[in-house]
N, C-alpha and C positions, 0 to 999 in steps of 0.2 A: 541392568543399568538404565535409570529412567532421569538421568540428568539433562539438564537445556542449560546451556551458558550464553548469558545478553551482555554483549560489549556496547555500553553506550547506555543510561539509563535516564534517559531523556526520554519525552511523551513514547515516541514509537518505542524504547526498547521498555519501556514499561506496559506496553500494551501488550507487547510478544509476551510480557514476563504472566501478565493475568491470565492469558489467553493458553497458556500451557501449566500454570500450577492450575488452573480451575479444571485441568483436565488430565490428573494424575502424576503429572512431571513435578521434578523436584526442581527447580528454578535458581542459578546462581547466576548473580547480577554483580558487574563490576562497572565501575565508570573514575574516570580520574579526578573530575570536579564534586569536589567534598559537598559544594553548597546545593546540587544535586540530588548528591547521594541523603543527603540530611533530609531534603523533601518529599522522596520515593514513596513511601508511604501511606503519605500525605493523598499524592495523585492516584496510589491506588485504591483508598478509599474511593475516589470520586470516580475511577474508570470500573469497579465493582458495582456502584448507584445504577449508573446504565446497563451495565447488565443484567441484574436484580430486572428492569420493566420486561425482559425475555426468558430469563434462565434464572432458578434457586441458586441461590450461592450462598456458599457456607465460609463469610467473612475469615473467620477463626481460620478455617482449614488452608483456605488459598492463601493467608500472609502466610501460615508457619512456614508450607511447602516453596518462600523463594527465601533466599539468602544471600545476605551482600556479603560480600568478600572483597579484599582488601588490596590482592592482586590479579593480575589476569590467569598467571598459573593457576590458580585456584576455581575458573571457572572453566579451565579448559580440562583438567583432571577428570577423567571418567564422565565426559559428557558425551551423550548420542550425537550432538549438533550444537554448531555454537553461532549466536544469531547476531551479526556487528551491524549494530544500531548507529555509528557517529554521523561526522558531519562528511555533508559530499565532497567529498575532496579528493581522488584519483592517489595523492600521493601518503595521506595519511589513509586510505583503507590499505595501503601497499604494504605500510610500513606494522599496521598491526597482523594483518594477515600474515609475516612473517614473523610476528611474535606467535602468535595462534601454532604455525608447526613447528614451534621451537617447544611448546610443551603440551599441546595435544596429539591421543595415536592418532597413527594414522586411518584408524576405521573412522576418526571424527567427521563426521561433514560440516564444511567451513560455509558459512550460507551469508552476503551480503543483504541489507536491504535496501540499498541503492535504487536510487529512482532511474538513473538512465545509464551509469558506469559500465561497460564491459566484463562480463567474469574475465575472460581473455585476458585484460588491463590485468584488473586488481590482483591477480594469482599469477601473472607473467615474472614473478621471482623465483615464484614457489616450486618445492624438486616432487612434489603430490598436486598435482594440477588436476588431477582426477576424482577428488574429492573436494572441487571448487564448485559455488552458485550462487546468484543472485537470488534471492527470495524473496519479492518486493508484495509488502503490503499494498492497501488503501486506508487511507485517512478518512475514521480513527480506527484503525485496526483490531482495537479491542469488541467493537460493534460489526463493524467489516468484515465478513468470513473470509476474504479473499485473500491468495497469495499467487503469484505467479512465478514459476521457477524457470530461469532460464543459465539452461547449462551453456559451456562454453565447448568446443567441438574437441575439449581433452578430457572433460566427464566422461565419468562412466557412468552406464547404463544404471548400473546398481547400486551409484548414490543416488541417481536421480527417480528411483525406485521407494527407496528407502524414504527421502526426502519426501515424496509422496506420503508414505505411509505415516511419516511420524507426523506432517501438517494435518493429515486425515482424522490421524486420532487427537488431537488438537480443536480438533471441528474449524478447520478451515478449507475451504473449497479449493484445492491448487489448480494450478492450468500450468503445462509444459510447453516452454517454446521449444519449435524443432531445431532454432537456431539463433544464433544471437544478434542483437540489432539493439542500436541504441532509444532510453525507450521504453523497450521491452513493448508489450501491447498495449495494456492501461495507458501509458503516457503519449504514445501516441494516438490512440483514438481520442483523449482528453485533450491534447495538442491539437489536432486537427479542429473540434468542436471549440478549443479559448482564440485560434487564430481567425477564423469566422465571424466569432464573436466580435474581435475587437477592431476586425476590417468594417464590419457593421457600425460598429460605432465611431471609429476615428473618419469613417466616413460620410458621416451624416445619415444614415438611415434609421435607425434606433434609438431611443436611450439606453442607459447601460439596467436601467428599473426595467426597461421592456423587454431585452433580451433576456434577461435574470427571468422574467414572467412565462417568457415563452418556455424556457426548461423546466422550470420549479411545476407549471401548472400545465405542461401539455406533454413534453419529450419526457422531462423527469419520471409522471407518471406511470406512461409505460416503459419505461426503461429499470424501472423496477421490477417489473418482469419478464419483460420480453428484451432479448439480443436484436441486433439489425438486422441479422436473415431470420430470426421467427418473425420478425416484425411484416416483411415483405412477403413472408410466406404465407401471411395472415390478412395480409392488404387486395389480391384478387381472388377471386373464386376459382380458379384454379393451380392457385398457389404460389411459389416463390419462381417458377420460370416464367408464369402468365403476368406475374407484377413486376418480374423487370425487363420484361417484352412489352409491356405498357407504357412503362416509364421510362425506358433505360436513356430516348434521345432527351428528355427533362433532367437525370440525373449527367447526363454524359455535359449537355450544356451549363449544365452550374460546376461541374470541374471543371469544365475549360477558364470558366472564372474565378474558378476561387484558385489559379496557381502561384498567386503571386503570396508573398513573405512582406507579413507587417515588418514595419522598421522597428518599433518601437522603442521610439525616441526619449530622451528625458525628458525633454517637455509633453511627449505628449502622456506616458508616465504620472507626471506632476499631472496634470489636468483631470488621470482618472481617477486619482488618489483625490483630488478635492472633491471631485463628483462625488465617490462613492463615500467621504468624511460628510456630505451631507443627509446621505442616508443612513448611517453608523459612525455614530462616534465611538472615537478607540476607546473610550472611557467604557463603551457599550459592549466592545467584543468578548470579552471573557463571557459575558451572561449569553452572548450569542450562540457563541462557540458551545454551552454548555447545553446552550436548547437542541446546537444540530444536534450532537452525541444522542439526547437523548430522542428527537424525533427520526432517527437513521434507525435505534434501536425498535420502535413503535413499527416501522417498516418490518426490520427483523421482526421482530417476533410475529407478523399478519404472515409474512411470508413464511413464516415455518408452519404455521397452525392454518396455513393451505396447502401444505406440504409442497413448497417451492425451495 
């Protein structure tokens, strides 16, 4: 059985969807907005482009290998894992993930991609809560090798095993949390770094161009391949205890200030949306959006062919 089932066939569950027929899974995709489903194809031509500048891909082979289907039964039938791509919402992931064990076995592994929901939540109906998980990409996931799995303290060991193996052979990097937290890691470390950001700027020390500058051309860089403790563990000459025995009353002083929580008001909202409509026009994002994909991929693949 080498079936994947994607509920929700929107950008992310279309990315899951490339991202595992390109790598021997057979792919059944359902979604209930027809006007969607009509375009699916469409997007995976253009999420195939971006891969093509890192990985051969054999157009022909990867469409045959996914398959829309017409109900959910249909993609929950003899699938190893079924991956619910919808929208965030606590009460409709609730409400499918009780359709999902009303006709998948129960060897299935039920796997959210929710950004911040609780497994705990989403599968608190469910009478197989052991076979529940969040499995949250990064955007665009098709380029992004990343997943993060965070069980809920009613998993078991040996979906979260399994789950490992099958994102593995997928060629996605997973990380296990030991526990669950709203979040998960990604959005929190990304939380922490957009709250900074916009205390910087709603407070007059920055522009929102300059901040943008400072990631894109200094953190971003190495943040491509170095984590926060390789980073510090690289920053003294006698490594990660001697760099935050140097640093730590510098780091401990800027957390004491940064405790506080932007409002983020509508107006101030409105302000940063004019800002930033001076620098990109909406008219301009799609061609934006199409350069990151493909400069994320240009990353990828330097970083595979340095074997990172």
């Amino acid at each position: 059985m080498r079936n994947i089932g994607i509920c929700g066939a929107g950008l992310i569950g279309a990315s899951w969807a490339v991202g595992f027929a390109n790598h021997g899974y057979t792919v059944l995709v359902y979604d209930a907005n027809p006007e969607i489903v009509s375009n699916f194809f469409k997007v995976v031509d253009q999420l195939a482009d971006d891969l093509e500048i890192f990985k051969k891909v054999d157009l022909k082979k990867l469409k045959s290998s996914i398959k829309i289907c017409d109900n959910l039964e249909q993609i929950c039938k003899d699938s190893l894992l079924i991956q619910e791509s919808i929208v965030e919402d606590l009460d409709e992931k609730k409400k499918i993930f009780l359709e999902f064990e009303k006709y998948a076995s129960v060897d299935t592994i039920l796997a959210s991609s929710s950004s911040y929901l609780l497994p705990s939540k989403i599968s608190e109906k469910l009478k197989n809560k052991q076979r529940c998980i969040v499995a949250h990409p990064a955007l665009p996931p098709h380029v992004v090798p990343f997943v993060e799995i965070c069980p809920s303290s009613e998993t078991s060991l040996e979906v979260i095993e399994k789950a490992k193996d099958i994102y593995k052979t997928a060629h996605y990097v997973p990380i296990v949390l030991k526990k669950e937290i709203e979040g998960f890691v990604l959005n929190r470390l990304q939380g922490a770094l957009l709250n900074e950001a916009v205390r910087l700027h709603e407070e007059g020390y920055a522009s929102i161009d300059d901040i943008d500058i400072s990631l894109k051309h200094a953190l971003g860089i190495r943040w491509a391949f170095l984590g926060p403790f390789e980073i510090m563990d690289l920053n003294a000459p006698g490594g990660i205890g001697d760099s935050f025995t140097r640093y730590r009353k510098g780091i401990k002083k800027l957390a004491q200030q940064q405790n506080s929580v932007p409002e983020y008001t509508d107006e101030y909202i409105k302000k940063l949306e004019s800002e930033q409509r001076e620098r990109l026009k909406l008219t301009d994002r799609e061609e934006r959006t199409k350069k990151r994909n493909k400069l994320i991929a240009l990353v990828r693949k330097l970083k595979l062919e340095q074997g990172e």
